[in-house]
N, C-alpha and C positions, 0 to 999 in steps of 0.2 A: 504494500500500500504506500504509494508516493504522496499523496495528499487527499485532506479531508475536507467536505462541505458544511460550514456552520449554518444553523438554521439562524432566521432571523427571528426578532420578538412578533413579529405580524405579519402572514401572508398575502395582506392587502398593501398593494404598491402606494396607494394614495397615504396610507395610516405609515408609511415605512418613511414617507418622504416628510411628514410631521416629526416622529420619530429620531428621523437625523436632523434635525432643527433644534430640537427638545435638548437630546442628547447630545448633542456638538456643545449649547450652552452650559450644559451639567458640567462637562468636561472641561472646559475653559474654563469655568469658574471653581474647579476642583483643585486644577493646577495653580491659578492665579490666587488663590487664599492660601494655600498652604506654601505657595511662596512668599505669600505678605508674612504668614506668620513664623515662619521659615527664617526670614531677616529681621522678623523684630525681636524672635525667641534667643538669636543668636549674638544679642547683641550685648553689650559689657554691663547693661542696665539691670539685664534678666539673670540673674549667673543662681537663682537657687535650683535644687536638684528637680522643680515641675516643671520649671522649664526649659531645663537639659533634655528632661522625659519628650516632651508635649516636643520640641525640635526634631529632637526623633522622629516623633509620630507623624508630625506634616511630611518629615521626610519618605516616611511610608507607604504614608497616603497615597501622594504625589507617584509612587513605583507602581501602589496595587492597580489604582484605577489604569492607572499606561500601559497595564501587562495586557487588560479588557477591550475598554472603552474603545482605541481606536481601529482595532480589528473589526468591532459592533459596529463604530458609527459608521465605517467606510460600507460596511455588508448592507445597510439599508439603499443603497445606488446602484447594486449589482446585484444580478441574479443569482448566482452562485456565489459564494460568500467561501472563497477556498482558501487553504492553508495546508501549508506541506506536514509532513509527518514530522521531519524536526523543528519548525517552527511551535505545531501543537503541544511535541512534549517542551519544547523549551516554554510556552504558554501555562504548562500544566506546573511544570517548575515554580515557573514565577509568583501565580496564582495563591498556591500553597507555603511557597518560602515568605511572602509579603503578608501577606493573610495572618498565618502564622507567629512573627514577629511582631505583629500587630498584638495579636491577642497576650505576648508573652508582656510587651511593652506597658497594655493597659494595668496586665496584674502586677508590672515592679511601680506603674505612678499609686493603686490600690494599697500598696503597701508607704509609700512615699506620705500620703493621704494620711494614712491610721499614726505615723509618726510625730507627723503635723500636729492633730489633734491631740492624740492619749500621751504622747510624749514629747510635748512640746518643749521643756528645758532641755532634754536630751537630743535635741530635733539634731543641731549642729553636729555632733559626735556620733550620732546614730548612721544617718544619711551624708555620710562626706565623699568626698568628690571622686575619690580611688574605687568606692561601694558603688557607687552611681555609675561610671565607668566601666562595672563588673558585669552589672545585675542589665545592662545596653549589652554587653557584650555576650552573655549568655544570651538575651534574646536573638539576636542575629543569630547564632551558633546551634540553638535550640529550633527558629526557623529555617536554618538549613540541613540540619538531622532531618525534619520532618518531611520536608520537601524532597527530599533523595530517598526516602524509605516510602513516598509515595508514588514519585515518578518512576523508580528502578523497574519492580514490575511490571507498569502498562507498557514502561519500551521493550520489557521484552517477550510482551504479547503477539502472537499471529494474529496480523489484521488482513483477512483475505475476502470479507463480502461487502456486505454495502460500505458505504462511508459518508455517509450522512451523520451527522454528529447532531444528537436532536439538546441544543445549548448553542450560546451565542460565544463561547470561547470552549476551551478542552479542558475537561473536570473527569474526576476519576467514574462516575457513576455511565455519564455517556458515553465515554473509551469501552467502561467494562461491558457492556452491552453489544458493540460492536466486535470482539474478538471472537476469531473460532478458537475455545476453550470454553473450557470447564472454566467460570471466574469466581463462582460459589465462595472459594476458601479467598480470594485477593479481593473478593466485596468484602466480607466481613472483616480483614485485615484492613482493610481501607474504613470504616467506620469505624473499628478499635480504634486506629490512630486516631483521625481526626474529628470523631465526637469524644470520646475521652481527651481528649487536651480543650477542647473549647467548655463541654460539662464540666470538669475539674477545674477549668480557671473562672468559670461561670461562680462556681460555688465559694470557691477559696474567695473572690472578690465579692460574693453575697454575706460570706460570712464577716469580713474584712469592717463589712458596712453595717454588719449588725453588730460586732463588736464596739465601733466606734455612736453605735445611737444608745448604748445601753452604758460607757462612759459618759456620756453628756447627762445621765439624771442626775437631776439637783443642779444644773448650772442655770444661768439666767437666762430671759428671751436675748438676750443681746449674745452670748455662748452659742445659743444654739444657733440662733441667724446666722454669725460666723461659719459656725461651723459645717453647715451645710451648703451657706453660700459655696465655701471653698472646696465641696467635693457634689455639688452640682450640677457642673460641667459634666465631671467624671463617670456621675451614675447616668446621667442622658446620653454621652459614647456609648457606654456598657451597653446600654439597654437598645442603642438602636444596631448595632454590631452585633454582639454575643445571639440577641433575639432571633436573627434569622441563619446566622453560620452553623447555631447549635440543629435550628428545624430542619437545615439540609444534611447536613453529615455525620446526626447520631443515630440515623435510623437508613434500614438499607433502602435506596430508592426507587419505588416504584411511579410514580406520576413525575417523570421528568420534565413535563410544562409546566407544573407546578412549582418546583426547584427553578427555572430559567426563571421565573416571575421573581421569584423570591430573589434570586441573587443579584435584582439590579440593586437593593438597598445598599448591601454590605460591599460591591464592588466599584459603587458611583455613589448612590445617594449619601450614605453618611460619610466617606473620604470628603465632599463637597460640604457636609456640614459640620461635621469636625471646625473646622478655621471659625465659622460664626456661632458657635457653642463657646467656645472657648474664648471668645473675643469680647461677645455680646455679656457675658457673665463676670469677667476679670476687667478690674479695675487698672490695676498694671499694665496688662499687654494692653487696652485701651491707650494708656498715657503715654508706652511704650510710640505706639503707633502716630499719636500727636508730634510725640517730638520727631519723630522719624518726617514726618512729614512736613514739621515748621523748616527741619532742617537742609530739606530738597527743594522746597519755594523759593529761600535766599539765594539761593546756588540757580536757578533756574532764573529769578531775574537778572541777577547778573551777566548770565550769558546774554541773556536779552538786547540787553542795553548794550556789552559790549558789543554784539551782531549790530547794534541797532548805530552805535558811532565809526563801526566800522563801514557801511553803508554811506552815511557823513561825509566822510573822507572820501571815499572813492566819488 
């Protein structure tokens, strides 16, 4: 099998050509915020450990949706929406290494979080910048264990009959449908994996949260406001991420349209609201973003004026 046909989200051309209008803006605006917040996270102002994390994370973002998105938006223009066989597994790679390190990154900001609050004098010596640095770099390293113990086996599946891939990129459920094999034991090896890592850190970050609301009795409204303010953000990521990764890949998949619907959330919509979660909630990256911007106005008039006396002259 040299290349495979991805379906699209709607077999009506008119809804397809909406579609890539729809989706080209999701996409642009996925890239463009999590590069705003990208350069303000990064910047000498932000230096404590959530937004070392949260820099990360735009960075993620900005990978997972690129792995999807522009394979999709280009398939809504063409009728055959192809993709070679190395292309797909390196798709399938990507998919699950980003995905992945995603989900590892939410539970080290979860733990970041619980520090914050329950241990706040210790916050400093708990969370220092070497731990910070570790617990990034396990996630990368834990996202690409997972990705390699996913993709090893589909590449070395026989793919000999159709090749219509019913999904709008290459995921383990519609490969394993397609092979001539027995996939029986490499389906359920494929939901071990990856519904037991997104349940597990589902819980560990639910438990994370119930720990930190059951410290907060006995403080005042002004405690709690705090302190939910500041892990706000966090639990509306969770909830729009974990909510549909966990529906698709803890159970073995039988309504594959069902699963394509599901995964535009987690592979466009939330990367694209990530940036205005985090934006729209933090007072910081807010301020952060002010001065960023007071600081590119002065610099932009001046070029101005000089274009504008060098005109003058001439």
């Amino acid at each position: 099998m040299k290349e495979f046909i991805l379906l699209s989200l709607s077999d009506n051309q008119g809804v397809q050509k909406i579609y890539f209008v729809v989706f080209l803006l999701f996409y642009t605006l996925t890239v463009a915020g999590n590069l705003i917040v990208l350069t303000v996270t990064s910047s000498r102002h932000l230096n404590s450990p959530m937004y070392f994390f949260l820099c990360h994370l735009s960075f993620v973002d900005i990978c997972y949706s690129s792995v999807t998105a522009p394979q999709m938006i280009s398939g809504f223009l063409v009728e055959n929406n192809t993709i070679t066989f190395a292309g797909c597994i390196g798709q399938l790679f990507g998919v699950h290494f980003f995905g992945c390190t995603e989900i590892f990154i939410l539970t080290a900001m979860a733990y970041d979080r619980y520090v914050a609050i329950c241990r706040p004098l210790r916050y400093s010596a708990l969370m220092s910048r070497r731990l910070c640095g570790r617990m990034v770099g396990v996630s990368w390293a834990g996202g690409f264990l997972h990705s390699t113990l996913q993709t090893l086996p589909i590449a070395l599946l026989p793919f000999c009959g159709p090749n219509r891939v019913a999904h709008y990129f290459c995921d383990v459920h519609p490969l394993l449908h397609l092979a001539c094999a027995d996939t029986r034991a490499k389906g359920l090896a494929a939901v071990a994996n990856s519904g037991v890592i997104s349940l597990s850190c589902f819980l560990i970050l639910l438990t994370s949260y119930v720990v930190i609301l059951v410290s907060l009795r006995g403080q005042t409204l002004a405690g709690w406001h705090k302190a939910l303010s500041t892990c706000g953000s966090h639990i509306t990521v969770v909830i729009l991420f974990f909510g549909p990764t966990t529906f698709v890949y803890i159970r073995p998949s039988s309504d594959l349209s069902r699963d394509r619907s599901v995964a535009v959330f987690y592979t466009l919509i939330t990367p694209m609201l990530n940036p205005l979660i985090y934006t729209l909630q933090n007072g910081e990256v807010k301020a952060a973003m002010r001065k960023l911007c007071r600081r590119k106005t002065p610099q932009k008039t001046k070029q101005t004026l000089i274009l504008r006396a060098s005109w003058v002259v001439c």
